[in-house]
N, CA, C and O atoms as CSV, one atom per row, in Angstrom:
chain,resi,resn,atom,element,x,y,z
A,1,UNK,N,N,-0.714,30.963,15.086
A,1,UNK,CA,C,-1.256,29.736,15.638
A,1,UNK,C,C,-2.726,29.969,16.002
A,1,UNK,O,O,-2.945,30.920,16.753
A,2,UNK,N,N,-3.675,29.302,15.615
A,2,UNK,CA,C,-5.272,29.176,15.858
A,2,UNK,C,C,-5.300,29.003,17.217
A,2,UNK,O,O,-4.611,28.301,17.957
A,3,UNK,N,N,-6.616,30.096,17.518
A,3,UNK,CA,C,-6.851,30.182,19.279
A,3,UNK,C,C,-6.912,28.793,19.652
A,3,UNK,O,O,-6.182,28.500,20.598
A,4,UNK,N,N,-7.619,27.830,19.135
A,4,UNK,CA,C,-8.263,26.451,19.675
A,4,UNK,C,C,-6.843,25.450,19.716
A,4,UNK,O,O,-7.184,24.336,20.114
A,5,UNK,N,N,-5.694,25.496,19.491
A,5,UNK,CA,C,-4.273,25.575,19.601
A,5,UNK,C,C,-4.222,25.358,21.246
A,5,UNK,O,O,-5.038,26.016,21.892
A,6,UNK,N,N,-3.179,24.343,22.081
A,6,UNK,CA,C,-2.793,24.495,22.835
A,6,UNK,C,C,-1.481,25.476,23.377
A,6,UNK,O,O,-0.647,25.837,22.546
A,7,UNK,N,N,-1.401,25.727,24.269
A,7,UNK,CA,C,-0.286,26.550,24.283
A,7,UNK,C,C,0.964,24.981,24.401
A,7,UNK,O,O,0.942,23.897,24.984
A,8,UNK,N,N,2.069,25.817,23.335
A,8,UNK,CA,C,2.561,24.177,23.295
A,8,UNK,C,C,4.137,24.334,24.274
A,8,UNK,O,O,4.970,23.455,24.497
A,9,UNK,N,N,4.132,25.769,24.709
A,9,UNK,CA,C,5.578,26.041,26.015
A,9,UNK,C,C,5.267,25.672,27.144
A,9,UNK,O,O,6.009,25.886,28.103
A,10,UNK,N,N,3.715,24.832,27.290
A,10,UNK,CA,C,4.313,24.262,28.480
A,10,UNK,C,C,4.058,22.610,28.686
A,10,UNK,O,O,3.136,21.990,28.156
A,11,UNK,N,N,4.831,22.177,29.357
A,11,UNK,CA,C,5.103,20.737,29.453
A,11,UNK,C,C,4.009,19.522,29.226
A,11,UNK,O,O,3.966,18.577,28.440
A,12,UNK,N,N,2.918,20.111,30.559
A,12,UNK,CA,C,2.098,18.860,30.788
A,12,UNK,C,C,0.778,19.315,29.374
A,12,UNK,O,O,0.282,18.380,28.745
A,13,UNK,N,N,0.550,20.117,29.192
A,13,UNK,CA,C,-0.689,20.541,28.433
A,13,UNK,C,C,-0.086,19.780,26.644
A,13,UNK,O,O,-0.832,19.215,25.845
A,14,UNK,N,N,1.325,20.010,26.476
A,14,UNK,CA,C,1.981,19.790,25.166
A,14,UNK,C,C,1.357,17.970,25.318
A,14,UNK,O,O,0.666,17.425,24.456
A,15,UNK,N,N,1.763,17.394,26.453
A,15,UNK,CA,C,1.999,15.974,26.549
A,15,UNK,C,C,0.153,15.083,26.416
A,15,UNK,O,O,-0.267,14.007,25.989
A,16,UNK,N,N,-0.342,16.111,26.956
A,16,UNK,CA,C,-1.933,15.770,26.931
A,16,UNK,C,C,-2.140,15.586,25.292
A,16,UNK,O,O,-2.438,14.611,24.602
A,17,UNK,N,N,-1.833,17.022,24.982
A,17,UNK,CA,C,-2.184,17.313,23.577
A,17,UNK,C,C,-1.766,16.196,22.351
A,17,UNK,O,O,-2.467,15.835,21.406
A,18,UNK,N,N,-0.001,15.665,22.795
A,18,UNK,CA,C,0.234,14.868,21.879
A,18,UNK,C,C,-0.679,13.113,21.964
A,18,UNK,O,O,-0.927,12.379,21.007
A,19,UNK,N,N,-0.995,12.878,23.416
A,19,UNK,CA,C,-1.885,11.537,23.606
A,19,UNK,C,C,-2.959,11.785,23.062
A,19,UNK,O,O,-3.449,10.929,22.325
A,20,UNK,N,N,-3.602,12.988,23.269
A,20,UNK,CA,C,-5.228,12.655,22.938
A,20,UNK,C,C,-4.640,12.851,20.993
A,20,UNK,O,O,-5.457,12.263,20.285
A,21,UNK,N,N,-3.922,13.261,20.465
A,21,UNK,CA,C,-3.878,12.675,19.150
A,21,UNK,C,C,-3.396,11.669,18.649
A,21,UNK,O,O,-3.453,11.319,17.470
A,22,UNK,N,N,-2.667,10.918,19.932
A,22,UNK,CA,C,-2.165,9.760,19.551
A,22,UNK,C,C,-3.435,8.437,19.216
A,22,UNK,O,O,-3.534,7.608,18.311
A,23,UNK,N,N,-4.481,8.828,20.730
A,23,UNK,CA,C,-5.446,8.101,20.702
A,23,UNK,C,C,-6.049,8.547,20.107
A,23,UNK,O,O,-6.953,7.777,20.432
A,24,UNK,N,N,-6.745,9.478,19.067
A,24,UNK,CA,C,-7.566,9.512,17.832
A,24,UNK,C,C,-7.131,8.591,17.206
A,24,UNK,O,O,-7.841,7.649,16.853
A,25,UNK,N,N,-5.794,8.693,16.930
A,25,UNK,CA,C,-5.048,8.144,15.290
A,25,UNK,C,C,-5.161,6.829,15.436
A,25,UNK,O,O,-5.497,6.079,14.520
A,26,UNK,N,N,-4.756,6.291,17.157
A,26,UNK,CA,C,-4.688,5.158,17.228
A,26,UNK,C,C,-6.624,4.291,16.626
A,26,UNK,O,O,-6.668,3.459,15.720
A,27,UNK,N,N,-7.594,4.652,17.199
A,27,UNK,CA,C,-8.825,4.921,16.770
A,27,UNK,C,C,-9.288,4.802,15.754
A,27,UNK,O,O,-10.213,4.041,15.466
A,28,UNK,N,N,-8.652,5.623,14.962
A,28,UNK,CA,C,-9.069,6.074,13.507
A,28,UNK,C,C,-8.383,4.629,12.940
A,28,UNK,O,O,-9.086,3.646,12.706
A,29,UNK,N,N,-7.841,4.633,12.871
A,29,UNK,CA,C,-6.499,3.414,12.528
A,29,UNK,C,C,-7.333,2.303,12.787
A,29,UNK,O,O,-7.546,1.514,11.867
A,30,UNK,N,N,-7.912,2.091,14.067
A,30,UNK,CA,C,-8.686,0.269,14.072
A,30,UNK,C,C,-9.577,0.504,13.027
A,30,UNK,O,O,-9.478,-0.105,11.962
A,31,UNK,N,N,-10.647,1.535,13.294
A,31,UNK,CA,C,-12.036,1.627,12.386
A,31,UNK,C,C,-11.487,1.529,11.094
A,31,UNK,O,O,-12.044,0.812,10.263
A,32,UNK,N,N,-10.512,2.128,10.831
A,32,UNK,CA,C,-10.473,1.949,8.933
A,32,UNK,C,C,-10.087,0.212,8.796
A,32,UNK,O,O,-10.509,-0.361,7.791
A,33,UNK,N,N,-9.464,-0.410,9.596
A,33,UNK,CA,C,-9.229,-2.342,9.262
A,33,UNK,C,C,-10.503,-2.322,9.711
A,33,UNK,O,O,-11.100,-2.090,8.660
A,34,UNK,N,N,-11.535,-2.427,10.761
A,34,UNK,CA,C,-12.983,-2.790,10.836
A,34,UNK,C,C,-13.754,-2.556,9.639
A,34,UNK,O,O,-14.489,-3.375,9.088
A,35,UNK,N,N,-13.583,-1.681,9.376
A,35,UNK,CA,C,-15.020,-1.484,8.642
A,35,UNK,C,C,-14.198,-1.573,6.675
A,35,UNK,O,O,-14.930,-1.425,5.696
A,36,UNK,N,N,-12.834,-1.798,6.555
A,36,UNK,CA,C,-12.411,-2.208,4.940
A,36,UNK,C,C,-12.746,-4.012,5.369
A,36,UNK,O,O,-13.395,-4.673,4.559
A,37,UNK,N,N,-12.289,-4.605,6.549
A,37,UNK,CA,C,-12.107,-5.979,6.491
A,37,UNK,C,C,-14.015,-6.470,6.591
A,37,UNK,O,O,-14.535,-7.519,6.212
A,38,UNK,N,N,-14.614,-5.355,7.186
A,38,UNK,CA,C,-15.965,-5.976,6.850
A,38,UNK,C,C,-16.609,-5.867,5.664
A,38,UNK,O,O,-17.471,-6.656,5.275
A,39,UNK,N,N,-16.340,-5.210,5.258
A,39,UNK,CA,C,-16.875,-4.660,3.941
A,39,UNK,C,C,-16.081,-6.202,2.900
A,39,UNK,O,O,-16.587,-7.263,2.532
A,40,UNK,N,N,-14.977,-5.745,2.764
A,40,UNK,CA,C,-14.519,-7.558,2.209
A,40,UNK,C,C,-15.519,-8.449,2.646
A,40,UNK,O,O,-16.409,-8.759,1.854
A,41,UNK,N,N,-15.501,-9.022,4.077
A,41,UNK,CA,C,-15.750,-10.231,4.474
A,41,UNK,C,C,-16.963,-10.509,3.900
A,41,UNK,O,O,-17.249,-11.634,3.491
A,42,UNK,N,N,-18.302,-8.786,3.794
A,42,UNK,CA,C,-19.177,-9.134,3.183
A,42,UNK,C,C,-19.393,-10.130,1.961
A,42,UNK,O,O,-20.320,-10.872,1.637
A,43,UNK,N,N,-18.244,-9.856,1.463
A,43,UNK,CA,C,-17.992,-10.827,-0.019
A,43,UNK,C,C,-17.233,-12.082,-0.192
A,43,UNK,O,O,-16.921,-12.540,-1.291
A,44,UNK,N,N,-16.980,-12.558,0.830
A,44,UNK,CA,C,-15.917,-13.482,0.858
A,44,UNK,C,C,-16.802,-14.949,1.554
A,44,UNK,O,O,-17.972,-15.149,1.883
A,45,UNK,N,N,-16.046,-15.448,1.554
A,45,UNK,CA,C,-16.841,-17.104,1.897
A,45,UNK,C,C,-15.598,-17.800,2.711
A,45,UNK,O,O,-14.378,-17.719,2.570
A,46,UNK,N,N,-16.619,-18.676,3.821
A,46,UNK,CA,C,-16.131,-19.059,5.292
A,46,UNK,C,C,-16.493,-20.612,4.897
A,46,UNK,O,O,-17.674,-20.879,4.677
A,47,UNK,N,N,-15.710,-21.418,4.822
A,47,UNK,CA,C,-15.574,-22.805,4.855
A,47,UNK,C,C,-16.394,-23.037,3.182
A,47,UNK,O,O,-17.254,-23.918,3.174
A,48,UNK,N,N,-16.196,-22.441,2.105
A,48,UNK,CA,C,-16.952,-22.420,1.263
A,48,UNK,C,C,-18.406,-21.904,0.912
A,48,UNK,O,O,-18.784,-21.884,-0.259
A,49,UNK,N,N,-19.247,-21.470,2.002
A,49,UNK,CA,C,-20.360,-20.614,1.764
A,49,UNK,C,C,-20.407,-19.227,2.120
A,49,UNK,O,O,-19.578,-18.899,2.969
A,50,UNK,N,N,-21.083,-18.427,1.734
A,50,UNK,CA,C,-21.121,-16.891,1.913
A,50,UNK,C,C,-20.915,-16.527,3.342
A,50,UNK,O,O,-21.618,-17.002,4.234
A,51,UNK,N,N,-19.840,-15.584,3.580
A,51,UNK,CA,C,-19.804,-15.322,4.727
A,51,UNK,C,C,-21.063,-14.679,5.644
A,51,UNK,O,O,-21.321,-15.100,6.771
A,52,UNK,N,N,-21.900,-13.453,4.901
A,52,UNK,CA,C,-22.906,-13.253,4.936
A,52,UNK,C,C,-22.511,-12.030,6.280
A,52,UNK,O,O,-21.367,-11.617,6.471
A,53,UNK,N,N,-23.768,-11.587,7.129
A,53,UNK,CA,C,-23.539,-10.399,8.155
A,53,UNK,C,C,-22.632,-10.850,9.440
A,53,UNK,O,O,-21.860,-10.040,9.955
A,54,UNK,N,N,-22.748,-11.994,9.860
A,54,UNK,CA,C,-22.127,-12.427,11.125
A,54,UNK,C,C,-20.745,-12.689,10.630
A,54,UNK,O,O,-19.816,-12.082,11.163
A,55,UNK,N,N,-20.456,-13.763,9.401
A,55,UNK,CA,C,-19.552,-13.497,9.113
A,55,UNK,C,C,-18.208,-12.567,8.962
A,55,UNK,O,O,-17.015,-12.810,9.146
A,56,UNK,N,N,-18.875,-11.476,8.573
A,56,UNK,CA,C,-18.429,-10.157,8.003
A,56,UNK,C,C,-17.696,-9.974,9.034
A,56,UNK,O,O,-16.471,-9.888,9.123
A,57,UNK,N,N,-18.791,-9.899,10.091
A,57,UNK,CA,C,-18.231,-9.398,11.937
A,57,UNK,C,C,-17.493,-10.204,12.189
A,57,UNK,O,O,-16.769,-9.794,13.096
A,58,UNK,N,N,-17.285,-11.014,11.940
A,58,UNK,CA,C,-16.367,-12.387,12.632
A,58,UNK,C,C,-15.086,-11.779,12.102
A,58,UNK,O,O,-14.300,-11.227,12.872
A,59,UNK,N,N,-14.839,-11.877,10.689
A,59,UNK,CA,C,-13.561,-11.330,9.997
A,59,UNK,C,C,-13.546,-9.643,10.509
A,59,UNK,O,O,-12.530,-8.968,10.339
A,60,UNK,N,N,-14.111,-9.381,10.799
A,60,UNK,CA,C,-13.713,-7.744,10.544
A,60,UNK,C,C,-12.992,-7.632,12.342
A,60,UNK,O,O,-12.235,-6.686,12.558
A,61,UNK,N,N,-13.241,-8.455,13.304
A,61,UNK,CA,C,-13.335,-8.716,14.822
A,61,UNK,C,C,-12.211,-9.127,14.750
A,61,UNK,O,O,-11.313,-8.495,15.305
A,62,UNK,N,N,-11.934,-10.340,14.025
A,62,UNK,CA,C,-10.166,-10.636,14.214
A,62,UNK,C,C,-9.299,-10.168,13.568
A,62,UNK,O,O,-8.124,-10.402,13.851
A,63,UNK,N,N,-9.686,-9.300,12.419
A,63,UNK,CA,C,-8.770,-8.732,11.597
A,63,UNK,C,C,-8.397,-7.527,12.572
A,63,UNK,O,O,-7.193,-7.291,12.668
A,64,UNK,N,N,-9.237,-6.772,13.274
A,64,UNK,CA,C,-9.043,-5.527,14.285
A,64,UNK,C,C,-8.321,-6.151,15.642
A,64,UNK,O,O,-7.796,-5.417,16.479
A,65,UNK,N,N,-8.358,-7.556,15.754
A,65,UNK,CA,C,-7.616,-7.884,17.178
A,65,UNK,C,C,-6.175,-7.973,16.701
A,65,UNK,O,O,-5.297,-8.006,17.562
A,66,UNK,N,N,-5.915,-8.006,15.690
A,66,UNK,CA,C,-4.557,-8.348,14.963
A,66,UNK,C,C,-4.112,-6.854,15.029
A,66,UNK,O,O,-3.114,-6.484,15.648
A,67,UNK,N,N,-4.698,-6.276,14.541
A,67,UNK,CA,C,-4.412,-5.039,14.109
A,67,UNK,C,C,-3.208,-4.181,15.821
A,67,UNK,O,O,-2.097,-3.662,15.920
A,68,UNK,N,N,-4.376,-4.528,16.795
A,68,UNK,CA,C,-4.527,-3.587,17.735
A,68,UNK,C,C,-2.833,-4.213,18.035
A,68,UNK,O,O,-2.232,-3.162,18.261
A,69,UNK,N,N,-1.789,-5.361,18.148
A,69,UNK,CA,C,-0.798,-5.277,18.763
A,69,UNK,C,C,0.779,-4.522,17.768
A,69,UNK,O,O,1.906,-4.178,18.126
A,70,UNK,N,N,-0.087,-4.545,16.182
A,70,UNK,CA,C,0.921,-4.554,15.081
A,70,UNK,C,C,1.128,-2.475,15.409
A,70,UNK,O,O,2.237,-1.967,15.577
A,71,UNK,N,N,-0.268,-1.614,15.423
A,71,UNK,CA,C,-0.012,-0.472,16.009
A,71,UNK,C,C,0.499,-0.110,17.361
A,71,UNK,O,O,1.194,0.854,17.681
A,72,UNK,N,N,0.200,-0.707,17.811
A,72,UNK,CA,C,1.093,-0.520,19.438
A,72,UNK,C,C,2.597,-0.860,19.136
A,72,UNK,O,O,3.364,0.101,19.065
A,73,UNK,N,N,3.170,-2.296,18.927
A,73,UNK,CA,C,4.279,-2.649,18.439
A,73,UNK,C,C,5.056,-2.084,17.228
A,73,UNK,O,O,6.278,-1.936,17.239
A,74,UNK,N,N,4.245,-1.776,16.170
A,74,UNK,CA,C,4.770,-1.242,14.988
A,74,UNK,C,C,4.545,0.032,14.787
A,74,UNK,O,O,5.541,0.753,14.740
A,75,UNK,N,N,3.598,0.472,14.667
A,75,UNK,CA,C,3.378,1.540,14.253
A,75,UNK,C,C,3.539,3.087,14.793
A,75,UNK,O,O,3.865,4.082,14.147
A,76,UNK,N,N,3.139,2.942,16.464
A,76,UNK,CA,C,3.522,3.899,17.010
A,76,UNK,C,C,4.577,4.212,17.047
A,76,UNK,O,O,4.799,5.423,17.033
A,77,UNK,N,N,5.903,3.103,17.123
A,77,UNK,CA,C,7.563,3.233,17.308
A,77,UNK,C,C,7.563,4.182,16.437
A,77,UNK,O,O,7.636,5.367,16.761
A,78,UNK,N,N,7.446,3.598,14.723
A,78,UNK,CA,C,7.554,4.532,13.655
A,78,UNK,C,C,7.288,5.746,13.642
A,78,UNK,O,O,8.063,6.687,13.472
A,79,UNK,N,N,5.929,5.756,13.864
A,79,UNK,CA,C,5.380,7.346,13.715
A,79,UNK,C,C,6.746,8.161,14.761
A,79,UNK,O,O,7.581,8.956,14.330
A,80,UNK,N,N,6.644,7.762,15.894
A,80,UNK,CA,C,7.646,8.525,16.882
A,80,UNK,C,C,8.843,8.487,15.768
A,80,UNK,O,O,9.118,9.627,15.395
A,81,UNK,N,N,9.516,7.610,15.230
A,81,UNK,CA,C,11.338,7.941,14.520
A,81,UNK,C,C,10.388,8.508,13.498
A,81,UNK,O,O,10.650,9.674,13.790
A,82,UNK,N,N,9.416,8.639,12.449
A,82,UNK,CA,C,8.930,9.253,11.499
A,82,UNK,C,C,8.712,10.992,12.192
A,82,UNK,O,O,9.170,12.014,11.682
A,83,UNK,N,N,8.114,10.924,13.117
A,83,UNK,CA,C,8.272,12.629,13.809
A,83,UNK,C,C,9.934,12.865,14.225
A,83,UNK,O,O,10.610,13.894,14.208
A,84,UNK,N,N,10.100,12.197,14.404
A,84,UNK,CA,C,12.296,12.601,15.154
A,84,UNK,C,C,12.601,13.112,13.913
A,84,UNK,O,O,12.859,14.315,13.872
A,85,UNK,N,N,12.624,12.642,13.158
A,85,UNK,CA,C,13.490,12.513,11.458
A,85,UNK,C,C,12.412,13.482,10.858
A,85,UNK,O,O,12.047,13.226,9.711
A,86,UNK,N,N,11.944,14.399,11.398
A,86,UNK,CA,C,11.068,15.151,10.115
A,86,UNK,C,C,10.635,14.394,9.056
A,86,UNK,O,O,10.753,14.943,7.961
A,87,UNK,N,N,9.953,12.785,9.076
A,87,UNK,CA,C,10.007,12.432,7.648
A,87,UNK,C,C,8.099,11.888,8.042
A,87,UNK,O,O,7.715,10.742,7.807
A,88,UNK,N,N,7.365,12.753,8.520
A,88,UNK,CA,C,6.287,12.730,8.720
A,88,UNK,C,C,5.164,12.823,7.577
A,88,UNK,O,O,4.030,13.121,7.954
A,89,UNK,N,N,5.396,12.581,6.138
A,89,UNK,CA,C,4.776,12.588,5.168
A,89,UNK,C,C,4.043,11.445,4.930
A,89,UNK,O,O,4.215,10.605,5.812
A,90,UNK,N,N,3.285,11.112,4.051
A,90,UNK,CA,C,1.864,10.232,3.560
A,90,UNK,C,C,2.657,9.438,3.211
A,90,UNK,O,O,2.494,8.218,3.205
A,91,UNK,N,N,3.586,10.018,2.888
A,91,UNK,CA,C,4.453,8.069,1.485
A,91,UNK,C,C,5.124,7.456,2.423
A,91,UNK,O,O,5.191,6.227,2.454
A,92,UNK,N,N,5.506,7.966,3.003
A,92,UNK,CA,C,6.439,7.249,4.431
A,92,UNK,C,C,5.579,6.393,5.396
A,92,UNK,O,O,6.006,5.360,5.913
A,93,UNK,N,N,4.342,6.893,5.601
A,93,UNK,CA,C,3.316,6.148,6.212
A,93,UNK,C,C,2.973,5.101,5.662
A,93,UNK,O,O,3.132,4.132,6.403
A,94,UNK,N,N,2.410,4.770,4.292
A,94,UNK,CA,C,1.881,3.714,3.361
A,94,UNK,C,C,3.096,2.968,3.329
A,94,UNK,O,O,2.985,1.743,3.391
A,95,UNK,N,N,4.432,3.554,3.229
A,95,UNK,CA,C,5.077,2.518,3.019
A,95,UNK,C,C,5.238,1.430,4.391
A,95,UNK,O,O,5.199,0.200,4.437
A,96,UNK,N,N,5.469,2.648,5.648
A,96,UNK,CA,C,5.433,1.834,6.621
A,96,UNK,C,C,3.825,1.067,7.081
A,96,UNK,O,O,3.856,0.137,7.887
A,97,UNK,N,N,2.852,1.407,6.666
A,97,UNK,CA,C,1.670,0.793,6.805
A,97,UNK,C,C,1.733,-1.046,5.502
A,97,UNK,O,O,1.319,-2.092,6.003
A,98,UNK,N,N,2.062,-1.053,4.586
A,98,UNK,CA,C,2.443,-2.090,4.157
A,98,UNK,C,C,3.484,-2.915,4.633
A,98,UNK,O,O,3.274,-4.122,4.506
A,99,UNK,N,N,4.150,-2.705,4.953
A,99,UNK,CA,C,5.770,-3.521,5.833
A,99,UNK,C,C,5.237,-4.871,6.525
A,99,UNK,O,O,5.359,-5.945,5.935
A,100,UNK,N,N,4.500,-4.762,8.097
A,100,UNK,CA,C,4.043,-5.074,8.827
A,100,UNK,C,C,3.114,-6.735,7.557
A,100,UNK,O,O,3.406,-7.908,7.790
A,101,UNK,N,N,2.124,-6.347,6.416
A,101,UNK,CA,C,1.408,-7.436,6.108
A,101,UNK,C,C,2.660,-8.733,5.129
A,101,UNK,O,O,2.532,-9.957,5.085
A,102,UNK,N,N,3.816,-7.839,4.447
A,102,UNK,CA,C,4.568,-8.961,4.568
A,102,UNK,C,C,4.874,-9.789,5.071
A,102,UNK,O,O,4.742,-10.933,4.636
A,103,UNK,N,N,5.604,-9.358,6.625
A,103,UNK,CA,C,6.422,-9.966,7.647
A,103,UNK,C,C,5.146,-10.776,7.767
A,103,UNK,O,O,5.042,-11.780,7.063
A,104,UNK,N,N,4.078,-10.407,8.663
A,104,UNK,CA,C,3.109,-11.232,9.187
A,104,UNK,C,C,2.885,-12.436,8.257
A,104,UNK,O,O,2.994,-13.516,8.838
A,105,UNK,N,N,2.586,-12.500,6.904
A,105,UNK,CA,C,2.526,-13.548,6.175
A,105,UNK,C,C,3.680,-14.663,6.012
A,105,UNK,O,O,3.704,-15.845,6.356
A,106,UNK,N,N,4.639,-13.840,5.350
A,106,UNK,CA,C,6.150,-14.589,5.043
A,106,UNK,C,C,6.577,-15.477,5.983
A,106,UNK,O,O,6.976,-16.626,5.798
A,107,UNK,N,N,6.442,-14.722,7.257
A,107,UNK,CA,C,7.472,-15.314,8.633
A,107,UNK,C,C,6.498,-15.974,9.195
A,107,UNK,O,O,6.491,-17.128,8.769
A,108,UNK,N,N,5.555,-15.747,10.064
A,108,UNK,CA,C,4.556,-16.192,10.711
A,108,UNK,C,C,3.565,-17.121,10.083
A,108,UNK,O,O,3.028,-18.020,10.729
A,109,UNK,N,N,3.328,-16.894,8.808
A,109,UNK,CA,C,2.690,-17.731,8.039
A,109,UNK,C,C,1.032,-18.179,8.899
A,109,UNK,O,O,0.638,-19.333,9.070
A,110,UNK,N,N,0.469,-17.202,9.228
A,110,UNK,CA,C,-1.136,-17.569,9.944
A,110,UNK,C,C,-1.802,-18.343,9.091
A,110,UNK,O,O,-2.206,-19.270,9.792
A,111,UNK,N,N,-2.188,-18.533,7.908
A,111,UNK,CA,C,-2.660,-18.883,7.257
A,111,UNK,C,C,-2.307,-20.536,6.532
A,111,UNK,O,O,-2.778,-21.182,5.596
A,112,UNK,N,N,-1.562,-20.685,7.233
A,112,UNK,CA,C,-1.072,-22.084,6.782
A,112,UNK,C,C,0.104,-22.071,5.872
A,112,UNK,O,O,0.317,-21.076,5.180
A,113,UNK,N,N,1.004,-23.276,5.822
A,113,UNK,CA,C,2.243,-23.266,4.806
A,113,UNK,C,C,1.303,-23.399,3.315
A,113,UNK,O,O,0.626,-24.395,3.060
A,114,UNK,N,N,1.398,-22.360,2.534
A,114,UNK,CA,C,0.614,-21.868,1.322
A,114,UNK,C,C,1.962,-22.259,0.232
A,114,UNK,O,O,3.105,-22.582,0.555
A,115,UNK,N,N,1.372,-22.100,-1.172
A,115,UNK,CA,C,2.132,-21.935,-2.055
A,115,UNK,C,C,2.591,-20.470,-2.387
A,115,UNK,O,O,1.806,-19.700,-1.834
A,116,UNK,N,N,3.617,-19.753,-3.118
A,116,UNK,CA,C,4.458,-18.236,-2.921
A,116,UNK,C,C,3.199,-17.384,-3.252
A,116,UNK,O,O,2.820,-16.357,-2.689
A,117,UNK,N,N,2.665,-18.020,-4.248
A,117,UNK,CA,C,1.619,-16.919,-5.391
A,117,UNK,C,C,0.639,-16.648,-3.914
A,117,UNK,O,O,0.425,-15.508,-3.500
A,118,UNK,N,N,0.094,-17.918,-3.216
A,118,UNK,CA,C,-1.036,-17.272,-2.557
A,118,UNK,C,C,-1.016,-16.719,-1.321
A,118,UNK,O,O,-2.018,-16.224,-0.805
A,119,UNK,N,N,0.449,-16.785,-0.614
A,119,UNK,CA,C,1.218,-16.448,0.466
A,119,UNK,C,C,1.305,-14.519,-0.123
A,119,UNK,O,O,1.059,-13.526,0.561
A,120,UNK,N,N,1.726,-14.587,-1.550
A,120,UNK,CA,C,1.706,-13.331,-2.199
A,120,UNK,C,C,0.305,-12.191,-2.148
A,120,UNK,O,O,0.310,-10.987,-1.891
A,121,UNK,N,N,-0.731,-13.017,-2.464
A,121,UNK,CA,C,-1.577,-12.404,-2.552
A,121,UNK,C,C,-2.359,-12.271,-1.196
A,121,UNK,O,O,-3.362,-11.568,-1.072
A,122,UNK,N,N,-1.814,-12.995,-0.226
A,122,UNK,CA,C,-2.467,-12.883,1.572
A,122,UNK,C,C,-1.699,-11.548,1.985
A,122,UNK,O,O,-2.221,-10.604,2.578
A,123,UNK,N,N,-0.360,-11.629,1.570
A,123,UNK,CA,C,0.243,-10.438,2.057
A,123,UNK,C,C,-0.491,-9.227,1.034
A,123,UNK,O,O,-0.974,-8.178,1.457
A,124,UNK,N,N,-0.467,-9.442,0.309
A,124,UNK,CA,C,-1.018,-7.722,-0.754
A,124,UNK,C,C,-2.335,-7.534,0.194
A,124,UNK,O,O,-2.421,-6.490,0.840
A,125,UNK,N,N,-3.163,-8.329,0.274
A,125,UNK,CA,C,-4.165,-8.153,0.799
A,125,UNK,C,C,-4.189,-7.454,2.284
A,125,UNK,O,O,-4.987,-6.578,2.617
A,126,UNK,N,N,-2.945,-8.130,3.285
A,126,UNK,CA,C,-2.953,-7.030,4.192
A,126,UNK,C,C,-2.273,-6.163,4.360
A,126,UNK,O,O,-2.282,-5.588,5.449
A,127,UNK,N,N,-1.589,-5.835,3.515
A,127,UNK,CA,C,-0.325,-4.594,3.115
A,127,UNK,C,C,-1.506,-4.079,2.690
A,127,UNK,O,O,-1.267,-2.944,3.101
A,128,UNK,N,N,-2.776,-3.961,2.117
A,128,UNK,CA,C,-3.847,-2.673,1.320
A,128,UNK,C,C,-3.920,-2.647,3.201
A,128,UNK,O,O,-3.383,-1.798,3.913
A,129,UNK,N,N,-4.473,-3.448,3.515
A,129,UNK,CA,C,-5.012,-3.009,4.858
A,129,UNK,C,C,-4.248,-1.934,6.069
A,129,UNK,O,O,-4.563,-1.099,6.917
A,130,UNK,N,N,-3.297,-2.463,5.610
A,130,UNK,CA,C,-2.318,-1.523,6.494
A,130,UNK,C,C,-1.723,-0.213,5.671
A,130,UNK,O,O,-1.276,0.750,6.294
A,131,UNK,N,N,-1.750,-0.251,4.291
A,131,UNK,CA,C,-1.462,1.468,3.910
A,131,UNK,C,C,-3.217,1.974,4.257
A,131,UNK,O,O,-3.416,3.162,4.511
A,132,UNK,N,N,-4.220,1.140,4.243
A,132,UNK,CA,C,-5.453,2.066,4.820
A,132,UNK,C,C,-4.990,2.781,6.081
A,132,UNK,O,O,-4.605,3.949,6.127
A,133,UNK,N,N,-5.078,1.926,7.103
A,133,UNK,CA,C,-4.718,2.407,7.948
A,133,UNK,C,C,-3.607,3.493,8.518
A,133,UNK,O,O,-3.758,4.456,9.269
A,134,UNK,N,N,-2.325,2.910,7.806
A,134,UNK,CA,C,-1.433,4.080,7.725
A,134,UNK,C,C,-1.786,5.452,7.270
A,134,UNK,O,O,-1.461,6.546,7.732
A,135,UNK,N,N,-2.483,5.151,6.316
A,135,UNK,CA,C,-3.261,6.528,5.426
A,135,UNK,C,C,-3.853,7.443,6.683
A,135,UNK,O,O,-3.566,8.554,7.128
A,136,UNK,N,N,-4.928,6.305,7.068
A,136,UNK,CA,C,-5.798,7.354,8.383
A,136,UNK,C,C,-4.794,7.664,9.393
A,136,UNK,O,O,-4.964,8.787,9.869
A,137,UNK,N,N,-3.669,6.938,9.933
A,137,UNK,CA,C,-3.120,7.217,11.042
A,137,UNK,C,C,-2.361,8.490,10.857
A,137,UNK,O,O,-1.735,8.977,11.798
């Protein structure tokens, strides 16, 4: 085990150790939806004209306020039964990082009662967003 390693036999130092990586991941996890949903928004158009820089921020601001209850609610549970179950691997993540942009579309429908194809392609769009994130988390 590397010196810079906590000692992990004892209680409170193990419990520090596992938060402050919880809150990286959690971290790492908003910035990758901030800065993929701005990078989109750069290109995308708001009531029909270019979204442009404020834009960008506008989408990239609510796409990260969304974000922040689906990791608290979703994601952390997982990761915890994904660490119980030894099944702590990358594919298990993406898959559970896509899950979450179905439901949100299908059921909740934010976006208005859509037709399947474009209800389809709202969800792909935040299922990429969420295996990003899963990826980083």
């Amino acid at each position: 085990m590397p010196a810079s390693w906590p000692d992990l036999h004892t209680g409170p130092c193990l419990r520090c150790y596992i938060y402050e990586n919880l809150l990286k991941s959690v971290a790492l996890a908003l910035a990758a939806v901030f800065i993929f949903t701005f990078l989109v928004g750069l290109g995308s158009e708001i009531a029909h004209a270019p979204a442009g820089f404020r834009g960008a921020l506008l989408i990239a601001s609510v796409a990260s306020a969304i974000a922040i209850p689906v990791i608290l609610l979703w994601c952390l549970p997982v990761h915890i039964l994904l660490r119980k179950y030894n099944k702590a691997e990358l594919n298990w993540y993406l898959v559970c990082g896509a899950f979450p942009g179905f439901v949100i579309i299908f059921v909740l429908q934010p976006f208005g009662e859509d037709e399947f194809s474009t209800l389809l392609g709202q969800s792909v769009m935040l299922s990429v967003v969420g295996i990003l994130a899963g990826s980083v988390f």
